[in-house]
N, C-alpha and C positions, 0 to 999 in steps of 0.2 A: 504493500500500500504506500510506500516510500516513495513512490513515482509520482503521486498525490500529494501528500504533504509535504513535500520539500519544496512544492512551489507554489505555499499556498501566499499571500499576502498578508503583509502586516494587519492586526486587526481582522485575518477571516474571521469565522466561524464553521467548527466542526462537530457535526454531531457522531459520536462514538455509539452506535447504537447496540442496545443488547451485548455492552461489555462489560456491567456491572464495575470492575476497580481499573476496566481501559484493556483495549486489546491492543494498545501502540503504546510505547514513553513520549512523555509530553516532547522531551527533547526533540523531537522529530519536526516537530513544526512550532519553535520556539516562539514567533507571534502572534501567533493565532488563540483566540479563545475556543476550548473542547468542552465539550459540555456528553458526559459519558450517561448514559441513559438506559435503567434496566428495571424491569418490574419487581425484583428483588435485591432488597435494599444492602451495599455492603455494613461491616461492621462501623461505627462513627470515626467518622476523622481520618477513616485511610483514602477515601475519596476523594479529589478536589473536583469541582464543578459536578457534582455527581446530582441526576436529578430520577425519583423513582417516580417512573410512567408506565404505562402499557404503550405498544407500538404501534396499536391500532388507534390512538386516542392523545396524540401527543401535544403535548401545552406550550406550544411557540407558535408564534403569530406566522403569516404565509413568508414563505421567499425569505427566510432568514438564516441559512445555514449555504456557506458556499461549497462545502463537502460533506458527505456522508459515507460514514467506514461499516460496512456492515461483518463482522468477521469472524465465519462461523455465527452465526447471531439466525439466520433465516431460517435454519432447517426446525428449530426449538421455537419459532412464533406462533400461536394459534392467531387465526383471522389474520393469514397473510395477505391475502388481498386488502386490506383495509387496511395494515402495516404500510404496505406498498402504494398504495392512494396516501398513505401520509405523509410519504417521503417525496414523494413528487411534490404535495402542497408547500413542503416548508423548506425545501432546496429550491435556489435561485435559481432562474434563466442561466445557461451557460454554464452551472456549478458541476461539480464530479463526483463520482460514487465510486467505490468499492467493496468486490462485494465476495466472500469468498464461501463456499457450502462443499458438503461431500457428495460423493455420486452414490445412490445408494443403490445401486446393480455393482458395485463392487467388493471384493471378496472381504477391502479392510472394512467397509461398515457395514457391512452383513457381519461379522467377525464382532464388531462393536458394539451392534443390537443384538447379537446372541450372548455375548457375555453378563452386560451390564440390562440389557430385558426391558422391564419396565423404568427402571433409571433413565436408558437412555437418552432420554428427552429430544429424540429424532422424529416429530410429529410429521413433518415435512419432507415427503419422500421426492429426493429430486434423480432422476434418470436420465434427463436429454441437457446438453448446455446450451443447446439452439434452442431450445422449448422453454427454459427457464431466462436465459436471458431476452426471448422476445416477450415476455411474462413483465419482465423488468422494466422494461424501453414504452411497453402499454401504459404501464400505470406510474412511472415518472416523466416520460419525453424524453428520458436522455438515449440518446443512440451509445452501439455499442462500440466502446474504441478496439478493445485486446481481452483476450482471453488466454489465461494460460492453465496448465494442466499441472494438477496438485500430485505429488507422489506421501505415501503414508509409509511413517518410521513404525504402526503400532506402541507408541508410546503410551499411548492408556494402558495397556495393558503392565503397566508398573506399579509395583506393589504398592505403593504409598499411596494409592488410588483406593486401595481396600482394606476391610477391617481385618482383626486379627481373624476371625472367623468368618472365613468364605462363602460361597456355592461353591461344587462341584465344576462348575465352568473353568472357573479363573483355574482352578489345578489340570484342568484340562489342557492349559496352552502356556504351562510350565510355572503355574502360582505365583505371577509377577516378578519372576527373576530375570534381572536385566542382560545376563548371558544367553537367555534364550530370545529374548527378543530384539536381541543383535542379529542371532542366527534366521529368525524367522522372516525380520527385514532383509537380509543378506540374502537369503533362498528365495524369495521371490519376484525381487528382482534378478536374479540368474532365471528364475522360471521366465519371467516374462522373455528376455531375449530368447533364450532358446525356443520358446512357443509362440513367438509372440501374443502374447496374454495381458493382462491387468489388473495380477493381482498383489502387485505394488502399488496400483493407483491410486488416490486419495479423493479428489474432486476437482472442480477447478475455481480458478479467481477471473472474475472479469472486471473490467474496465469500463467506467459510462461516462459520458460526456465530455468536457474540453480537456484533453490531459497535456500536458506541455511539454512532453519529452517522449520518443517511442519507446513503446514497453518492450522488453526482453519479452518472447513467447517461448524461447526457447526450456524446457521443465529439468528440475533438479532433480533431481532422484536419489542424493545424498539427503537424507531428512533426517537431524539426531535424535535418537532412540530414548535419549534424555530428556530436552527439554524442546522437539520438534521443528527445530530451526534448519529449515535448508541451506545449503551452499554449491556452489557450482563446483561440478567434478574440474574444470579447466583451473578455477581458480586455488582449487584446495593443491591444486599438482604443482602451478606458479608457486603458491607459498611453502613448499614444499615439507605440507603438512600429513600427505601421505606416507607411510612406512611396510616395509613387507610384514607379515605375520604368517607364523607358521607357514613356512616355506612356499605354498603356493597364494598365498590369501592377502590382501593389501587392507591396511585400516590405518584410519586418522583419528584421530582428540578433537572432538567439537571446539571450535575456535571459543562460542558462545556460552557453553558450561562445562567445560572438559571431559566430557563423559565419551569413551571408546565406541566406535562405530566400525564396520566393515566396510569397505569401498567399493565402488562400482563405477563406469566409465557412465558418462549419459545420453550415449549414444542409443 
């Protein structure tokens, strides 16, 4: 979403929707006022500009937000249609959106709705990115600029996610140990090339309205198993932050939380 707020202007305004304590650091767009908006209120005081609304029903006047970051945030809104009638009313003319959701004909969120069940809070089943982004463009105006394709580390499935006593699921797919779900990310992306398949996929991010810069479409498929953060296989190779492992096998240290990953080219 950095492609958006880096150029936003002094004095924008962004609405951070459905990210409860922010799905971005403020740093990101140093002059801009964010106003982070979620129907579940964080704890007091760890939020700044934090305001609790529903999405279908939002409290700002028309044409008053020059971005809207939607991230991960859609698939969990009930009355999305009426979410999306509201974002259209209170983004300006010419203003930008981002917007990122999983695919859920994918093996990672089938994988994520079998484990976590009723948790999931995946009310919003999205399958087609042509379908869902002319969904978008209907009920905001904004046309579509770029779309890119999301690859999934599986980091949910890390222990700290769940109580000391489980379901049966979670011990299914190795009880949140982070050794296993290096290997599960690391095998399915080898499946995918060899099959060409998707079951490294995640979802995708798209692009709306005036963006000032061309977006990179090109997709990362190093996604840390830690704390989710991708990085481009070309750049992790530049910083020469890949290393050999066990003789045939390449891994890097998350630049972003140091947590061990398996490597893959992203080709």
């Amino acid at each position: 979403m950095i492609e958006i707020l880096r150029h936003l202007r002094p004095g924008a305004r962004v609405l951070d929707l459905g990210a409860l304590t922010g799905s971005f650091p403020k740093d990101r767009c140093p002059g801009a006022a964010v106003v982070r908006v979620d129907l579940e209120a964080p704890p007091p005081g760890t939020c700044a500009g934090f305001v609790q609304a529903d999405a279908a029903r939002l409290p700002f006047p028309d044409h008053c937000f020059d971005a809207v970051i939607s991230n991960h945030s859609l698939e969990h809104i009930r009355g999305l249609a009426a979410a999306l009638a509201e974002v259209g009313r209170v983004i300006r003319p010419g203003g930008s959106m981002f917007v990122a959701v999983p695919d859920a004909s994918t093996f990672s969120d089938r994988l994520y709705r079998w484990v976590y069940r009723e948790k999931s809070g995946h009310i919003n089943p999205f399958c087609s990115a042509d379908a869902l982004a002319a969904i978008i463009t209907s009920a905001t105006g904004l046309k579509l600029a770029a779309t890119r394709s999301l690859y999934s580390s599986f980091e949910y499935l890390n222990r700290y996610y769940f109580p000391a006593r489980t379901s049966w699921r979670i011990w299914a797919v190795g009880n949140g140990s982070r050794r296993c779900i290096v290997w599960l990310s690391y095998a399915a992306r080898r499946f995918d090339r060899l099959f060409h398949a998707r079951a490294s996929s995640y979802g995708w991010a798209f692009y709306f309205g005036d963006i000032d810069e061309a977006v990179e479409q090109g997709s990362w498929s190093n996604v840390c198993v830690g704390c989710g953060c991708g990085h481009p296989a070309p750049w992790l190779l530049a910083k020469n932050l890949v290393r050999r492992h066990r003789l045939f096998f390449h891994g890097y240290f998350c630049p972003a939380c140091g947590s061990w990953n398996l490597f893959t080219p992203d080709q």
